[in-house]
N, C-alpha and C positions, 0 to 999 in steps of 0.2 A: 404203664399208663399209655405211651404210643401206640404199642399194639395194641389196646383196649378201642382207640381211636382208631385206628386201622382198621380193625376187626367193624368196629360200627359203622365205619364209613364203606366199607365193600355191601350191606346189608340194606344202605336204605341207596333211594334214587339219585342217580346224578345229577341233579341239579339241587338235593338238599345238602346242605353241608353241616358238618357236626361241628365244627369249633369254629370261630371267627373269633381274632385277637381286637380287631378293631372297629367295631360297628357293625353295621348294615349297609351292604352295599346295595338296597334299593333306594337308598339319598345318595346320586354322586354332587347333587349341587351343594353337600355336605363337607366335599371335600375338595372342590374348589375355591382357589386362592380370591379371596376378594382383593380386589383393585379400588382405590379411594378413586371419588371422579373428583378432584380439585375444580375450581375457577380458576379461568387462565389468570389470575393476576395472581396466584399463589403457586405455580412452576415455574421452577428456572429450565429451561433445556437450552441443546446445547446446539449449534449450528457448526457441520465440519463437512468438506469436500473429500472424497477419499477414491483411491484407484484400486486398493489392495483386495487380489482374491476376483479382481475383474476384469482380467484379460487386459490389462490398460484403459479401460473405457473408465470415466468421472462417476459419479456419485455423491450426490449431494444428502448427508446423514444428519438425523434430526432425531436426539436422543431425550430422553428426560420428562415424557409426558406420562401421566396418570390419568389416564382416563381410562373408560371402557372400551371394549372392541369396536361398541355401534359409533362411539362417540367419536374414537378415531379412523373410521372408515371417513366417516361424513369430514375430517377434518381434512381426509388424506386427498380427496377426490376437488376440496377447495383447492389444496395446495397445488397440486396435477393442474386445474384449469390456470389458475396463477400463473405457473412456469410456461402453460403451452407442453407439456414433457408427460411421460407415464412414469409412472411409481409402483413401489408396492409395500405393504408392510410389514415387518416381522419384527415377534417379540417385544410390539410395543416403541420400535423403533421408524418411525416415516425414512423410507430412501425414495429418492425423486431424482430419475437419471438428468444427467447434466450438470455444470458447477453451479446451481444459482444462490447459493449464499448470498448475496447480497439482497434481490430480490425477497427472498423467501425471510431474510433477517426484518425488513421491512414492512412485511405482510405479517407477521406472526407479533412483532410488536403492537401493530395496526388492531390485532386481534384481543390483545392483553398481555399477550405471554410475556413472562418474562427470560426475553432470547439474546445469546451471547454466540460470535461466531469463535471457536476455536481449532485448534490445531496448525498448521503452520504452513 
């Protein structure tokens, strides 16, 4: 049976393919994870100042949103003007250099969320 597949796969063009296990790869929005976009009064996230992995320099980490990428662009660029500070974001997690926890705890309540500063 491999070699049957072998044998047919050297005969026709490279870019047709003879088996596929799972789908069609001309839908990739098929196989992208959907993200729920919540109302901020329905996330908790999580407010924490952190130095690890950054040379000793702050970071103020901001975990626990569900949103979309556009939604938290626009959320991330509030928070930036807020501090005065740059940012950036990964994996759905907001970092805004500088400690401002307290700040950013105030503004995101302000906004709806539902925000807790942790870690120690």
């Amino acid at each position: 049976m491999l070699l049957r597949l072998i044998m047919a796969s050297n005969s026709k063009p490279a870019n047709k393919a003879t088996y596929r296990e799972f789908g069609q790869l001309d839908n990739p929005a098929a196989f992208e994870r959907a993200v729920p976009d919540l109302p901020p009064q329905q996330q908790n996230v999580r407010i924490q100042a952190s130095r690890k992995g950054r040379k000793g320099k702050t970071v103020t980490v901001i975990s626990g949103f569900q949103h979309s990428a556009a939604a938290l662009e626009k959320l991330l660029k509030q928070l930036k003007t807020q501090c005065g500070s740059g940012g950036t974001l990964k994996d759905s997690t907001v970092e805004i250099q500088g400690d401002h926890t307290q700040k950013l705890l105030e503004v995101l309540v302000n906004l709806g969320y539902k925000a807790k500063i942790s870690g120690g």
